[in-house]
DOLUMLUM-805676 format. One line per 8 residues: number of its first residue (from 1); for each residue x, y, z of C-alpha. Coordinates in steps of 0.25 Angstrom, whole numbers, plus 5000, padded with zeros to 4 digits. Example, Ala and Ser with C-alpha at 12.3 -4.5 7.8 and 13.67 -1.06 7.14 Angstrom:
% residues 2
1 = 5049,4982,5031  5055,4996,5029
This chain:
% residues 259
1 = 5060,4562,4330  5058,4553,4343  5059,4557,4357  5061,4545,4365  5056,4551,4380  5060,4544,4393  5048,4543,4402  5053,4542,4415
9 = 5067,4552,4411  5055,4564,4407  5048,4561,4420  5058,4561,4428  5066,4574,4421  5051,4583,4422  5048,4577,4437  5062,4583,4442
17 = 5061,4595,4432  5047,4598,4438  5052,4595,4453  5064,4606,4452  5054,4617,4443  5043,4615,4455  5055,4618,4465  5060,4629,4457
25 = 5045,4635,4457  5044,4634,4471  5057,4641,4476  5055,4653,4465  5041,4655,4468  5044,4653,4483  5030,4642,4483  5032,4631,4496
33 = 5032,4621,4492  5031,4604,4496  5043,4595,4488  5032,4585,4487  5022,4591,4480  5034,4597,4470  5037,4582,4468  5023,4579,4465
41 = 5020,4592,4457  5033,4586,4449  5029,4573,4447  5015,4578,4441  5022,4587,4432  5030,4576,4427  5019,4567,4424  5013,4578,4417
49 = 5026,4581,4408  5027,4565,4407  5011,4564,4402  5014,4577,4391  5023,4569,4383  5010,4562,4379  4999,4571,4383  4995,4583,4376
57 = 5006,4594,4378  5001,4608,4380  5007,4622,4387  4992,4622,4395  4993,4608,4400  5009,4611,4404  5005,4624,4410  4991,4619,4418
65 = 5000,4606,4422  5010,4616,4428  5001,4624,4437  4996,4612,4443  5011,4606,4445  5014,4619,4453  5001,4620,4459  5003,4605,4465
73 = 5017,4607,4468  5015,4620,4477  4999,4621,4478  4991,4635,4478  5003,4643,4481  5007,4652,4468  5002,4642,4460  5002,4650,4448
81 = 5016,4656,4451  5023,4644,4454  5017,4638,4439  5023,4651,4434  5037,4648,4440  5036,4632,4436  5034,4635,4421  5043,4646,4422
89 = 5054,4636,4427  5050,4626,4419  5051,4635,4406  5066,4641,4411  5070,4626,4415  5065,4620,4402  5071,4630,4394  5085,4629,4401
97 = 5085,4613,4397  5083,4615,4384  5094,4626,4385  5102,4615,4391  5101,4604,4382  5103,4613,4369  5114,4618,4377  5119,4602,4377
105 = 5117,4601,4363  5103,4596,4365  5097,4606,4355  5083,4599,4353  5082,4598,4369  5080,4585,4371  5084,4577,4381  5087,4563,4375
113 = 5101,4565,4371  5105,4570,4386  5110,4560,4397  5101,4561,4411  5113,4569,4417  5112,4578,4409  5097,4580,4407  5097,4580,4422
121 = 5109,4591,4421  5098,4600,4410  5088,4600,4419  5094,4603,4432  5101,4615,4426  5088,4621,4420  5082,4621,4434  5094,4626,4438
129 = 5094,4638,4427  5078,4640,4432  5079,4639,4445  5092,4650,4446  5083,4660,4435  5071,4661,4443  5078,4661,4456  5084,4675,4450
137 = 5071,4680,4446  5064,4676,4460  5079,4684,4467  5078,4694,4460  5062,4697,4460  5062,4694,4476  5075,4702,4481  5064,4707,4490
145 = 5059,4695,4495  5064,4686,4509  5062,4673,4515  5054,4673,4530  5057,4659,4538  5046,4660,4550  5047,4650,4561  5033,4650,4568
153 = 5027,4639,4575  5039,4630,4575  5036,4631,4560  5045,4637,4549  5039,4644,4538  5046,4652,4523  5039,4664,4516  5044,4673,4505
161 = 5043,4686,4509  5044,4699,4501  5051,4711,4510  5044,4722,4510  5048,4735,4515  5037,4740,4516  5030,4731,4528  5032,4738,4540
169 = 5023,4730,4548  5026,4728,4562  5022,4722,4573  5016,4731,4582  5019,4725,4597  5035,4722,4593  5037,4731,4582  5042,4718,4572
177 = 5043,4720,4558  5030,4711,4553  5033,4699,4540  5020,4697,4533  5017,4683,4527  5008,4675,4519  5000,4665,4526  5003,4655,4516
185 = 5017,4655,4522  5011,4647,4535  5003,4639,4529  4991,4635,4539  4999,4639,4550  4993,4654,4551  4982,4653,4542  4972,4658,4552
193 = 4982,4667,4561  4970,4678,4562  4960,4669,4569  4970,4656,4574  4984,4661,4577  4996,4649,4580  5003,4660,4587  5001,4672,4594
201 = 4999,4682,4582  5000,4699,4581  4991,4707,4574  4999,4717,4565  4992,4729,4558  4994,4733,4545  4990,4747,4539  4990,4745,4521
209 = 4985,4754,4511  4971,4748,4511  4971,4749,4526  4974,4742,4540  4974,4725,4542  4979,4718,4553  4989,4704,4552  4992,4693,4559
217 = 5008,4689,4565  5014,4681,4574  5030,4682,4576  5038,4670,4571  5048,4662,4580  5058,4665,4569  5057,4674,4556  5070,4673,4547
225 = 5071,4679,4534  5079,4679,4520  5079,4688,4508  5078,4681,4496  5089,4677,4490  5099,4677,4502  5101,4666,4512  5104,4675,4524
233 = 5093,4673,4534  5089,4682,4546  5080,4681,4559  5070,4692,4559  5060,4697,4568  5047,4697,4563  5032,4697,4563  5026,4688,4554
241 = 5011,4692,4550  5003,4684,4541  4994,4686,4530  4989,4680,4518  4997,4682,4505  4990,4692,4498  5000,4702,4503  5012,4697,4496
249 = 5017,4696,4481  5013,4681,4478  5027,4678,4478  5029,4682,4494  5024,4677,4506  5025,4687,4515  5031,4702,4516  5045,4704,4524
257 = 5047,4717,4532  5059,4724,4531  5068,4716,4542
């Protein structure tokens, strides 16, 4: 049996796939993330999908490929992680076409009998089906986990924080319940903030099992939080103190306090 195959119809079907599995893979595993270098991370992946229906066709080669599609598209963060959740997506997403089409009478799951409409209509709600399934899973395994929005330095910034009930840091001059976050958060802004503060900084003491440390602070202009999953947003009080990440869960950027 022949196949005829549609150059530019394929490329233009994985680019867009690619584009929307990438964004998916962002907003689940919570990576930031530039829409330029998704579209480049997409483009590459389709010239690869383009180049396999010649070239050798191996699960290593699909595998390797996608590590280095993610680890373009979001760089060293998670990298492993984020290539996780794309094959994961792309397996569930996959899998919900060829439902689709089988459900459309297309048993043998090929495309060349269905109109561009609704191709276009297959592969939109298989993202759809993905994106809501691993939404789920992310709610229901983060119901412990919130949103921080810090303005500092006429500069906003986002982080994923888990609440833990169990950081009762405060500061010690106003007595402010103290939020803990990754550097990574800021990017260069506060990478030195031991030795070269932007601002005027507190030292906060910690006491842990292995014994006592000291962290740095500063208090944000404006510190507004929301639990995952909600959209109701509130203004709180805070003391931002910032560390390096090997504190948190990979998953989290930061700790909340309970406020």
């Amino acid at each position: 049996m022949t196949v005829t195959v549609y150059g530019d119809v394929y490329f233009l079907i994985n680019f867009l796939f690619d584009t929307l599995l990438l964004y998916i893979t962002a907003r689940i595993t919570n990576t930031p993330f530039k829409l330029w270098r998704l579209i480049c991370s997409a483009f590459l992946g389709s010239v690869y999908a383009f180049l396999c229906l010649w070239w050798v066709n191996m699960l290593p080669l699909h595998l390797i490929s996608a590590f280095f599609i993610c680890f373009f598209a979001f760089g060293k963060k998670r990298p492993f992680l984020n290539t996780a959740v794309f094959l994961l997506s792309s397996a569930l997403s996959g899998g919900a076409v060829y439902g689709l089409f089988y459900m459309a009478g297309k048993n043998e799951g090929y495309i060349r009998d269905l109109g561009v409409g609704s191709v276009l209509i297959c592969l939109l709600s298989a993202l759809a089906l993905t994106a809501g399934y691993l939404y789920v899973c992310k709610k229901n395994s983060a119901s412990g986990a919130a949103y921080a929005y810090i303005s500092v330095l006429g500069k906003s910034y986002k982080a994923f924080l888990m609440k833990d009930t169990g950081n009762l840091l405060t500061d010690p001059i106003s007595l402010d319940p103290v939020m803990v976050i990754s550097k990574s958060v800021f990017g260069k802004d506060f990478e030195n903030i031991e030795t070269s503060p932007p601002l005027p900084i507190r030292a906060i003491p910690v006491r842990t099992a292995t014994g006592s440390d000291i962290m740095y602070g500063f208090r944000p202009e404006k510190c507004v939080v929301r639990e995952f999953g909600k959209s109701k947003k509130r203004e709180v009080k805070v003391i931002i103190a910032v560390t390096d990440g090997s504190r948190f869960a990979k998953t989290y950027e930061g700790l909340m306090p309970p406020i």
